[in-house]
VEXDO-502408 format. One record per residue (C-alpha): residue number from 0; residue in one letter; y, z, x. Coordinates in nm, 3 decimals, m for minus. Example, Ala and Ser with C-alpha at 12.3 -4.5 7.8 and 13.67 -1.06 7.14 Angstrom:
<atoms>
 resi resn       y       z       x
    0    a  m0.450   0.780   1.230
    1    s  m0.106   0.714   1.367
</atoms>
This chain:
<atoms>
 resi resn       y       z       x
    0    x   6.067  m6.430  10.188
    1    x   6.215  m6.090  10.149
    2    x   6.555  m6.051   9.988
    3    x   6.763  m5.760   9.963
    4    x   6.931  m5.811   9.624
    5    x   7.208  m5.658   9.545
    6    x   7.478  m5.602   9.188
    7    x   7.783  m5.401   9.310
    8    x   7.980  m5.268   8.988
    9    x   8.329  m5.092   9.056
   10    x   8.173  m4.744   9.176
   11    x   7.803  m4.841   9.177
   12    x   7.543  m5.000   9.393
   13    x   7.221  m5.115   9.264
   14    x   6.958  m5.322   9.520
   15    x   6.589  m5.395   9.578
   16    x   6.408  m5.505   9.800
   17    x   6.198  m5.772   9.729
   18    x   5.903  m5.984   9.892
   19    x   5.931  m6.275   9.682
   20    x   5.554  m6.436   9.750
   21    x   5.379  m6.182   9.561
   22    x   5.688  m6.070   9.358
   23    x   5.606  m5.717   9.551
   24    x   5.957  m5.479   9.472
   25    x   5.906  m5.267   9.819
   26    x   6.239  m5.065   9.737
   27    x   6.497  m5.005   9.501
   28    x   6.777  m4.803   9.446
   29    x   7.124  m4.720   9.285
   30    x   7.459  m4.517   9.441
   31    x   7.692  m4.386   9.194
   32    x   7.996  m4.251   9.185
   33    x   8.145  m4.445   9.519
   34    x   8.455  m4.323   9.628
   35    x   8.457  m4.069   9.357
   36    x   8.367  m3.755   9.549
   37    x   8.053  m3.650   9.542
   38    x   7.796  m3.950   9.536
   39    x   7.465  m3.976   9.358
   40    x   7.225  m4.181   9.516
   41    x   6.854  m4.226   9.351
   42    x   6.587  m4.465   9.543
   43    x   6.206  m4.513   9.509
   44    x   6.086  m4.679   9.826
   45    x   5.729  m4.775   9.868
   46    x   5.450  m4.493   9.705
   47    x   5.671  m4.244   9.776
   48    x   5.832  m4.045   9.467
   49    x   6.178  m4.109   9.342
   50    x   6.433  m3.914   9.512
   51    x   6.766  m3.829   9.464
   52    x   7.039  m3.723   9.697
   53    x   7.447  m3.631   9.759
   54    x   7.596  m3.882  10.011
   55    x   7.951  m3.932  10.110
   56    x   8.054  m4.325  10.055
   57    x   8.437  m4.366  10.001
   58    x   8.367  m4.781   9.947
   59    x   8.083  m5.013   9.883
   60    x   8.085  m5.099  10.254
   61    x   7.966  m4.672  10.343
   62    x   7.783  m4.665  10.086
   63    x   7.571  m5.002  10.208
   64    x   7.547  m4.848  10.528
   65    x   7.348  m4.551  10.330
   66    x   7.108  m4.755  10.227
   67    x   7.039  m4.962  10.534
   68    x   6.963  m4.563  10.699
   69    x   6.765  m4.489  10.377
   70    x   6.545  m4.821  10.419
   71    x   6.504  m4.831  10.775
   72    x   6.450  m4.421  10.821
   73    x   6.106  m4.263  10.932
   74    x   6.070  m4.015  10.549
   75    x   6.144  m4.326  10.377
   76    x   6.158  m4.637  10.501
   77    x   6.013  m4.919  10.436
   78    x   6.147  m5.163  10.741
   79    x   6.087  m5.162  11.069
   80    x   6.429  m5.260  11.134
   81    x   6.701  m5.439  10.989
   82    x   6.551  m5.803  11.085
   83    x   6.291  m5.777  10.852
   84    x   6.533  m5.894  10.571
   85    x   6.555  m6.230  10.564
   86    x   6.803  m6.288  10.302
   87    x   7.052  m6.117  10.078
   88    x   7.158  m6.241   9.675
   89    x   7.384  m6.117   9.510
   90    x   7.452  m6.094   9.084
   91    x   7.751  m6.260   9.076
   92    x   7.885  m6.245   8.696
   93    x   8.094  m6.548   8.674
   94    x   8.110  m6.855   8.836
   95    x   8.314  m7.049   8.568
   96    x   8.326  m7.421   8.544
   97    x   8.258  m7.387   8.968
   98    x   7.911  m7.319   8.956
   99    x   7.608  m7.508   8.814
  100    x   7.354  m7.344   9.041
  101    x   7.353  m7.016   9.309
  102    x   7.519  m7.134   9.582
  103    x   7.496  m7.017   9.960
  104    x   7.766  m6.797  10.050
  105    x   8.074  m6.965  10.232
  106    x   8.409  m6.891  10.316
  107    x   8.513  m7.179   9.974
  108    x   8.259  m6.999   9.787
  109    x   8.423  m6.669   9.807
  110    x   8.775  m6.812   9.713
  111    x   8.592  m6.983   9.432
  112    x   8.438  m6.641   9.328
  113    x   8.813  m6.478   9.369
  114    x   8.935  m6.695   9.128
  115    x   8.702  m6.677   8.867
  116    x   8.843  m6.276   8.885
  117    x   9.075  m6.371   8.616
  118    x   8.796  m6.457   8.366
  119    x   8.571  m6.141   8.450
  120    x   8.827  m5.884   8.608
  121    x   8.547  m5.572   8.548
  122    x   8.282  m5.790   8.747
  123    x   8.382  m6.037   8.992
  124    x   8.586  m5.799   9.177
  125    x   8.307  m5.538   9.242
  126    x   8.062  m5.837   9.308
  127    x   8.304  m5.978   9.580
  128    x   8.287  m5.627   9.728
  129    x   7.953  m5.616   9.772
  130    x   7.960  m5.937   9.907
  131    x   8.172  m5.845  10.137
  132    x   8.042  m5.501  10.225
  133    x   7.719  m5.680  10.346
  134    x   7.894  m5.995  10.552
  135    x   8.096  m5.661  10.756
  136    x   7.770  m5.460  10.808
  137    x   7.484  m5.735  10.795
  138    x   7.707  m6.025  10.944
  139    x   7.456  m6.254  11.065
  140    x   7.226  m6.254  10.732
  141    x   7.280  m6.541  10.478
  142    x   7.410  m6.430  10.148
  143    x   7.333  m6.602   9.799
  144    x   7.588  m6.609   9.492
  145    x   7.363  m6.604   9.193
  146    x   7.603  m6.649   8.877
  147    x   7.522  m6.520   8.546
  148    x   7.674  m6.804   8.380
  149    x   7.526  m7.118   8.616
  150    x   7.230  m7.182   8.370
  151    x   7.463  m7.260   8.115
  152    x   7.728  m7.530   8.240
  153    x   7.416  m7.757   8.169
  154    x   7.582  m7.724   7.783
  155    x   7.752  m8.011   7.598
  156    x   8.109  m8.038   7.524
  157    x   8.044  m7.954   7.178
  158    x   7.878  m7.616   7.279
  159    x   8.142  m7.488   7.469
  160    x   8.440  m7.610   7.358
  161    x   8.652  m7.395   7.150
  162    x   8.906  m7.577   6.893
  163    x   9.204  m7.428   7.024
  164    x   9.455  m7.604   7.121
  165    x   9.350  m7.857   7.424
  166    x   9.573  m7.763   7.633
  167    x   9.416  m7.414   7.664
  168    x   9.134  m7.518   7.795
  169    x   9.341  m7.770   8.046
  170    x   9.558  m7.428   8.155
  171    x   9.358  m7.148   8.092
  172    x   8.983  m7.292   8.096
  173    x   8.947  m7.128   7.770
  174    x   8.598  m7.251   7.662
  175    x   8.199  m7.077   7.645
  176    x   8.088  m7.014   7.960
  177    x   7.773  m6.740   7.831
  178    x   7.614  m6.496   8.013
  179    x   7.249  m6.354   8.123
  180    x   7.160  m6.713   8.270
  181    x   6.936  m6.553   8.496
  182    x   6.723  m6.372   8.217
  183    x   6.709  m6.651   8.028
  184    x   6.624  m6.869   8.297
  185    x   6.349  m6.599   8.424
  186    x   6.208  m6.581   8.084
  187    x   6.190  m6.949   7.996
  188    x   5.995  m7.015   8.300
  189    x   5.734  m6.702   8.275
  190    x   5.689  m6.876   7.894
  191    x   5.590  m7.239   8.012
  192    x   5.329  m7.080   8.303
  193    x   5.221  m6.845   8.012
  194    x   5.172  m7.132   7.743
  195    x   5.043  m7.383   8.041
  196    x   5.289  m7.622   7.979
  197    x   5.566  m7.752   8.173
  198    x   5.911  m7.621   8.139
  199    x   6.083  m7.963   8.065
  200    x   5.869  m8.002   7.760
  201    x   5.925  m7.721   7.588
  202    x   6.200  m7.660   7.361
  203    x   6.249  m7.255   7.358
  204    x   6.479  m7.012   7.164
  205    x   6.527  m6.717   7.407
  206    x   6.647  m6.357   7.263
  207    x   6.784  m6.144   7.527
  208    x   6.833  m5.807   7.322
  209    x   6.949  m5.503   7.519
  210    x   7.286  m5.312   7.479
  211    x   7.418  m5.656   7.570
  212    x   7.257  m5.909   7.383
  213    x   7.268  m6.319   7.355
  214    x   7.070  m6.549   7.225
  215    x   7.049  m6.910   7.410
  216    x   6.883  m7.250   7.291
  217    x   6.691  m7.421   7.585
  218    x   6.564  m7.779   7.585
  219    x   6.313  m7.890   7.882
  220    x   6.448  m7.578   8.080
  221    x   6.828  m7.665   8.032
  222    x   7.048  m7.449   7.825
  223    x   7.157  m7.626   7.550
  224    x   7.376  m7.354   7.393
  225    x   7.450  m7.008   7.377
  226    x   7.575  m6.732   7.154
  227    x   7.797  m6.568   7.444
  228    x   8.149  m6.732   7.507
  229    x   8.430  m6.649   7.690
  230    x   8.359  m6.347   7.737
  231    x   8.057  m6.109   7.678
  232    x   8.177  m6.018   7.327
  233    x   8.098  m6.311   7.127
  234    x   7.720  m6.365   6.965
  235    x   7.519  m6.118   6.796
  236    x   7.551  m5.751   6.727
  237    x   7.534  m5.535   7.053
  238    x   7.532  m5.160   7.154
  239    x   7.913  m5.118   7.167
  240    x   8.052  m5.482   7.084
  241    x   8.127  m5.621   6.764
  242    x   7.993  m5.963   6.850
  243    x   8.125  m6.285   6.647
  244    x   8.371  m6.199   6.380
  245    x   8.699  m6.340   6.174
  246    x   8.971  m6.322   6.429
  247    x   9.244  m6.257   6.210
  248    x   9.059  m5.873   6.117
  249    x   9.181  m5.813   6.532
  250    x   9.561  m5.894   6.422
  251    x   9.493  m5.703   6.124
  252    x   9.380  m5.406   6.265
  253    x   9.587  m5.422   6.534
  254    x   9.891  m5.406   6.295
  255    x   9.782  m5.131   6.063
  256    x   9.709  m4.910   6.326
  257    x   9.964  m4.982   6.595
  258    x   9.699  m5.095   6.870
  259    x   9.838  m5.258   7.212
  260    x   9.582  m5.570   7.301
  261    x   9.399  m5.286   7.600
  262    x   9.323  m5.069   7.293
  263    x   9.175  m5.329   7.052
  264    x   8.978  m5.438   7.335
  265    x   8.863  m5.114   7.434
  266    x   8.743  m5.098   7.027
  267    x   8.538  m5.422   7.014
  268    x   8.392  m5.361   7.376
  269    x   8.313  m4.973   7.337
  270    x   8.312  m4.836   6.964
  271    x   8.181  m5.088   6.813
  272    x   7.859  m5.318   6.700
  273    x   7.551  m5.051   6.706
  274    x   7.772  m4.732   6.733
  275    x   8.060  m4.805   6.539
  276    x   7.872  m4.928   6.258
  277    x   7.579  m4.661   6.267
  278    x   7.838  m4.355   6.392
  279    x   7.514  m4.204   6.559
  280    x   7.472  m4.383   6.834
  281    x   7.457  m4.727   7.072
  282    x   7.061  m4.709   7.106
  283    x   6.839  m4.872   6.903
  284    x   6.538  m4.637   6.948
  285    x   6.817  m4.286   6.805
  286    x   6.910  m4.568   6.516
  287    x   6.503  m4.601   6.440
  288    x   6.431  m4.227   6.452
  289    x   6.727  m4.185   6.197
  290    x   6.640  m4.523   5.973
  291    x   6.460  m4.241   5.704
  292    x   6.726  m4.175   5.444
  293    x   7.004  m4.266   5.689
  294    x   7.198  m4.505   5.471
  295    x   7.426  m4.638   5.772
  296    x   7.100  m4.665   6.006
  297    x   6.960  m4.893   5.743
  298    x   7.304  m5.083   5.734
  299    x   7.311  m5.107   6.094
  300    x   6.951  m5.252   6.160
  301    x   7.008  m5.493   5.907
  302    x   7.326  m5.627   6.034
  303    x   7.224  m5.635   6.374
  304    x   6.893  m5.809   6.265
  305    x   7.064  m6.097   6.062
  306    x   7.352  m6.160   6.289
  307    x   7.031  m6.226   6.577
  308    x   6.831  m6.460   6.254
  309    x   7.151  m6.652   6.242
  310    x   7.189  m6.827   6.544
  311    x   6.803  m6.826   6.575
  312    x   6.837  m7.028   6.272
  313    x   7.104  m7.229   6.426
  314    x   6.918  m7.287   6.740
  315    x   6.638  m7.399   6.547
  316    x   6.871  m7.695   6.390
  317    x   6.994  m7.811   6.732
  318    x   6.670  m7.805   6.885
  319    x   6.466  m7.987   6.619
  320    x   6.150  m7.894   6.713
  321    x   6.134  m7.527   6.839
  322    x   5.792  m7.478   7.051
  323    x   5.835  m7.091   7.090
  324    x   6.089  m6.767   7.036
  325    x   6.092  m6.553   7.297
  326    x   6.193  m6.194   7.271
  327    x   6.293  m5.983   7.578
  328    x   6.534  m5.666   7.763
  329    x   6.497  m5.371   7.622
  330    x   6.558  m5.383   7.288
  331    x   6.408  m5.717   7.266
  332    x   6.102  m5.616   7.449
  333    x   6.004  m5.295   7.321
  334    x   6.154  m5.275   6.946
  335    x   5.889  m5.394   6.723
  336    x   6.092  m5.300   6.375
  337    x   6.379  m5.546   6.507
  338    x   6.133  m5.847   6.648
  339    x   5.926  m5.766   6.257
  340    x   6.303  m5.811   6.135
  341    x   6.447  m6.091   6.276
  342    x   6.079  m6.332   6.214
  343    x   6.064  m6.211   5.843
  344    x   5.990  m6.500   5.609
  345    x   5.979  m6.745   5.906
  346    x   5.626  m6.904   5.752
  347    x   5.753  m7.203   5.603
  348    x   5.954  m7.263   5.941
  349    x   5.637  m7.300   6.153
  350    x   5.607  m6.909   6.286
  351    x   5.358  m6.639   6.155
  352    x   5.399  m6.305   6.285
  353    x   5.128  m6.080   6.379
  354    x   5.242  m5.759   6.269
  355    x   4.973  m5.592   6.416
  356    x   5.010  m5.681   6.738
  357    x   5.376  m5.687   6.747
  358    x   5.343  m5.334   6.645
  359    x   5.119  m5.243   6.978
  360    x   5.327  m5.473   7.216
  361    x   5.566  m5.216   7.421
  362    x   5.703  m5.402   7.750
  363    x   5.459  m5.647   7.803
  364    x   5.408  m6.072   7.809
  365    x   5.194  m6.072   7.510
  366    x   5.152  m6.350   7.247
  367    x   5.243  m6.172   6.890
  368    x   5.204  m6.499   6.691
  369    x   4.908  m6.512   6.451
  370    x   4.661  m6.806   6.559
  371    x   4.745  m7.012   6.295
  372    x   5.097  m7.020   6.378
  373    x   5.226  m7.377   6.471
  374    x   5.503  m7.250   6.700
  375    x   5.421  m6.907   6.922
  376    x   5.640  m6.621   6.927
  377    x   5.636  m6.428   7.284
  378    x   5.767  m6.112   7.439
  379    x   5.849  m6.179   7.832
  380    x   5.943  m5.872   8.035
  381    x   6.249  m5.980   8.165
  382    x   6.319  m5.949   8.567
  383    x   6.672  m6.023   8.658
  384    x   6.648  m5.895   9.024
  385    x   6.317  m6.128   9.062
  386    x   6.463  m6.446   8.976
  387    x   6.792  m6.340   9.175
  388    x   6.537  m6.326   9.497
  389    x   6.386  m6.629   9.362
  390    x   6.668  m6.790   9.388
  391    x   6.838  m6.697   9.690
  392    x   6.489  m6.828   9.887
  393    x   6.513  m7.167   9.679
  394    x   6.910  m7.218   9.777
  395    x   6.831  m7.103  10.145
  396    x   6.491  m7.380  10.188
  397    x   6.696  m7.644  10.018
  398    x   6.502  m7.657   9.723
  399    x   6.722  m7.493   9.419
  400    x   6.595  m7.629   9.060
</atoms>
């Protein structure tokens, strides 16, 4: 089938276009800047190069319109016309307590989506206009909601339940929810056809490390718990967020330096974790460079490194038996220091490193486990817009998993 998938943030526009039987990306692209002037807009269809051009796209909707043109044009297209896509899916960030799977896009779908607003107002919103923006200019293609946070309402009550008090959760729906479902899901799956084994009887620790980062425990291909919660900001150390920490430093803080709530969240969300603790910078790979006799880039990979070995070690305990530890994104894929990190002294628990190979793996599905390892430890290239095309063809054939 081929799917135009599609992530709308509040002045963006990412898509590709993807035939999902031979997992063949035939175009992709991103707009910037909508209704902001001027408006960047980058693509790479087919062999051509990548290109980059002005357009003029006050809302998602004009800016949609720019890339039908782009894909259907004689210089670069890559359609013959507009019927050629079959389907459309769209990242949807949260689906709260509505959503256990992707769902086909529906008139109670789209309220269900406008509700969930309140729990991701930087997300839904923009994912509701692309939604939208396609329905007004591609009205008679189906459209597929694929939630970030589906592959986790498979979690028990004692994973996601917070102990406030109840009635919280009864008013508010205070509880987890977790986030980057669809990477983890993607991931898990590439693992069990890698390792020849199916999915339901594996028992996997997945490590989604990026500038957003969460760690998730999956048994027999059902999330089981997650570092994520409410919100983004809880788990591990990230780029700019603090992850998990004491809640009464925020009223602290808060007090000593005269902070409204918008300001304190704009510290854990955007000065802190990686950059506020390092003061150099939110990537991993400037942090590395500066390591040598950088006493807060030491600091800072350490931190970040045991606050991921904690709720690998956590995982492990729920799980029982752990069958692999999967690394992947981009920090988690490509930063060999942190993966050597986080499975230091991990012997006794059933996983021996290869440090050799870890140190040569850069991006690709590779097996960095020594053979004598009882448990493997992987690195799966993650592909979020894959499994979002994935998934929109299983929703539309009737045969979501």
């Amino acid at each position: 089938m081929k799917v135009l998938v599609v992530n709308c943030g509040s002045s963006s526009l990412k898509y590709q276009f993807i035939e999902t039987r031979d997992s063949l990306v035939l175009a992709k692209g991103l707009v910037e800047r909508i209704g902001l002037g001027e408006v960047e807009y980058s693509f790479t269809h087919g062999n051509l190069p990548k290109t980059k051009i002005t357009i003029q796209a006050k809302n998602h909707t004009e800016a949609l319109k720019e890339v039908l043109n782009k894909l259907t044009s004689k210089e670069y297209g890559v359609l013959e016309s507009l019927d050629e896509i079959e389907a459309i899916g769209h990242r949807v960030v949260h689906g709260g307590e509505s959503f256990y799977h992707s769902a086909l896009i529906t008139d109670e779908v789209l309220k269900a989506i406008e509700v969930n607003c309140e729990l991701a107002p930087l997300h839904n919103p923009p994912n509701l206009q692309g939604i939208l923006a396609c329905e007004e200019v591609l009205p008679s293609k189906k459209q597929v909601a694929v939630f970030d946070t589906a592959f986790h309402q498979t979690m028990p009550e004692e994973s996601y339940m917070y102990a406030l008090p109840y009635e919280y959760y009864q008013k508010y729906k205070i509880r987890r929810y977790g986030f980057h479902g669809t990477s983890h899901r993607y991931v898990a799956m590439k693992a069990a056809e890698f390792l020849g084994k199916p999915l339901e009887s594996l028992n996997l620790i997945t490590c989604h490390l990026g500038n957003g980062s969460s760690i998730t425990a999956i048994r027999g291909g059902k999330s089981i718990d997650t570092s994520m919660g409410f919100t983004p900001l809880e788990g591990v150390v990230m780029g700019t967020r603090s992850g998990s920490l004491d809640p009464a430093t925020l009223l602290y803080i808060m007090e000593k330096e005269s902070l409204t709530p918008k300001q304190m969240s704009d510290l854990l969300n955007k000065k802190s974790g990686i950059l506020g603790l390092s003061g150099i910078s939110n990537d991993m790979r400037e942090i590395n460079a500066a390591e040598q006799g950088n006493a807060r880039a030491q600091l800072t990979l350490k931190v970040l490194t045991h606050s991921i070995r904690r709720y690998i070690g956590a995982y492990m305990v729920e799980l029982g038996r752990v069958d692999a530890i999967i690394f992947t994104a981009g920090i988690g894929e490509n930063d060999y220091v942190v993966r050597e990190l986080c499975m230091e002294n991990m012997e006794n628990w059933g996983f021996a490193l290869d440090k050799e190979k870890n140190k040569q793996t850069r991006g690709t599905l590779t097996d960095i486990s020594l053979p004598n390892s009882l448990s493997r430890i992987l690195v799966v290239p993650t592909n979020e817009e894959l499994m979002i095309a994935l998934e929109t063809q299983w929703v539309i054939e009737g045969k979501e998993k």
